[in-house]
C-alpha positions in Angstrom: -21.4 -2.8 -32.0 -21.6 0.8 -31.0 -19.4 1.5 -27.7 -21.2 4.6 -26.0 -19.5 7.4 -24.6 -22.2 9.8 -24.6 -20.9 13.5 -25.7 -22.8 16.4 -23.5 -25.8 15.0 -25.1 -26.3 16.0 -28.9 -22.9 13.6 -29.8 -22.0 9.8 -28.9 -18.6 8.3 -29.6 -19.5 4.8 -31.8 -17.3 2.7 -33.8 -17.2 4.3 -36.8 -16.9 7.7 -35.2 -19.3 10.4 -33.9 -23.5 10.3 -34.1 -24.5 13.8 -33.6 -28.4 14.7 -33.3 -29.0 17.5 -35.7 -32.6 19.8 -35.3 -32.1 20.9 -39.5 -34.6 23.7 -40.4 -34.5 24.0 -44.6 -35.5 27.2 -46.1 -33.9 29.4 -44.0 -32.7 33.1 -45.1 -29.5 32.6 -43.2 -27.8 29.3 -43.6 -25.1 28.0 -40.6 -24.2 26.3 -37.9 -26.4 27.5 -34.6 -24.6 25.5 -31.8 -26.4 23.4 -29.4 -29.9 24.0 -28.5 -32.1 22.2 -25.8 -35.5 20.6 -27.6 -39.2 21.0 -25.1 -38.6 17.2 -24.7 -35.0 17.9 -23.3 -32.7 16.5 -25.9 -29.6 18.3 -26.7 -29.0 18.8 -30.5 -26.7 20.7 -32.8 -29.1 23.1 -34.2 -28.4 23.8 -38.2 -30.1 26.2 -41.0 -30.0 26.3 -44.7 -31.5 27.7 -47.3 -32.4 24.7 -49.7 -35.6 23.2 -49.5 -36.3 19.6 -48.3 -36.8 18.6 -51.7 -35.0 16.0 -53.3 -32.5 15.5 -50.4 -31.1 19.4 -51.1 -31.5 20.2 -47.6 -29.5 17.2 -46.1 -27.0 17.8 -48.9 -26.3 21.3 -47.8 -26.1 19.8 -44.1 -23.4 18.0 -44.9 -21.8 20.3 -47.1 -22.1 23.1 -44.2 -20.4 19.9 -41.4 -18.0 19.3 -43.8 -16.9 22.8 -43.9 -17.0 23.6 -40.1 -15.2 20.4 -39.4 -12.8 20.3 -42.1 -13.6 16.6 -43.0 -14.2 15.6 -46.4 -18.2 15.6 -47.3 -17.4 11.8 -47.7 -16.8 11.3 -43.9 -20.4 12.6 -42.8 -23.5 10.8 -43.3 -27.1 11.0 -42.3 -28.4 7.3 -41.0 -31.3 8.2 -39.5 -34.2 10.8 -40.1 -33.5 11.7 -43.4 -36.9 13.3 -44.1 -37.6 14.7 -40.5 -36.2 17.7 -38.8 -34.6 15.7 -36.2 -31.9 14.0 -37.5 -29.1 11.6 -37.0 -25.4 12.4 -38.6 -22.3 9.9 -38.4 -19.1 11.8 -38.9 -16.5 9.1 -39.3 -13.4 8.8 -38.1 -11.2 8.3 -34.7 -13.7 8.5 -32.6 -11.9 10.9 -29.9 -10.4 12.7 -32.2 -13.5 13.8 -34.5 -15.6 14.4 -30.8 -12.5 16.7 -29.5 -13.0 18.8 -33.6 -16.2 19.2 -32.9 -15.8 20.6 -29.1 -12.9 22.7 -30.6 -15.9 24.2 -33.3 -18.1 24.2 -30.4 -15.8 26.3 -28.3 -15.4 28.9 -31.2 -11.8 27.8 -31.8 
C-alpha cells in the first residue's frame, strides 16, 4: 500500500521509501547528476548521465552506483522497479520515507 505524498513532482514518499522518476541518458561523455528537469509532456524528473551503454543493465548499474554516491545510501537501498530498459525510469530509494526525501532536497539544494 503506497501512502502518497507527492515530492515537487519527480519524487513520492511510499512505504518502502522514495520513488523518484529518473530521465537516464547512457553513453554520455560526462557522467552525473543534472538535477530536475521538466519533460514536453510536463513531468518533473531527476535528469541523470553516464557513460556506460544500455547494454547488459550497465547503464542502470552506474545509476545507482552514481544515487548511491550523491545520497550516501548503500547501492543496496536503491532500486529500479520500473522502466528498466527505457529512458524514463522509476527508482525506489528505501528507507524512512521523510528522512530519505529531506537527503534528497538537501542534494537538491546543493548542500
Amino acid at each position: 500500500m503506497a501512502a502518497s505524498s507527492p515530492g515537487p513532482g519527480a519524487f513520492r514518499r511510499v512505504e518502502r521509501g522514495l520513488e523518484v522518476a529518473v530521465r537516464l541518458q547512457p553513453g554520455a561523455r560526462r557522467a552525473g547528476l543534472e538535477g530536475l528537469a521538466e519533460l514536453a509532456d510536463g513531468r518533473v524528473v531527476l535528469k541523470a548521465r553516464v557513460g556506460e551503454p544500455p547494454e547488459g543493465g550497465k547503464a542502470n548499474a552506474a545509476l545507482v552506483k552514481m544515487l548511491a554516491k550523491a545520497l550516501k545510501v548503500p547501492k543496496g537501498a536503491i532500486s529500479i522497479v520500473a522502466g528498466r530498459s527505457q529512458r524514463l525510469k522509476t527508482v525506489l530509494i528505501e528507507g524512512d520515507p521523510p528522512a530519505v526525501e529531506a537527503r534528497l532536497e538537501r542534494w537538491l539544494a546543493g548542500d
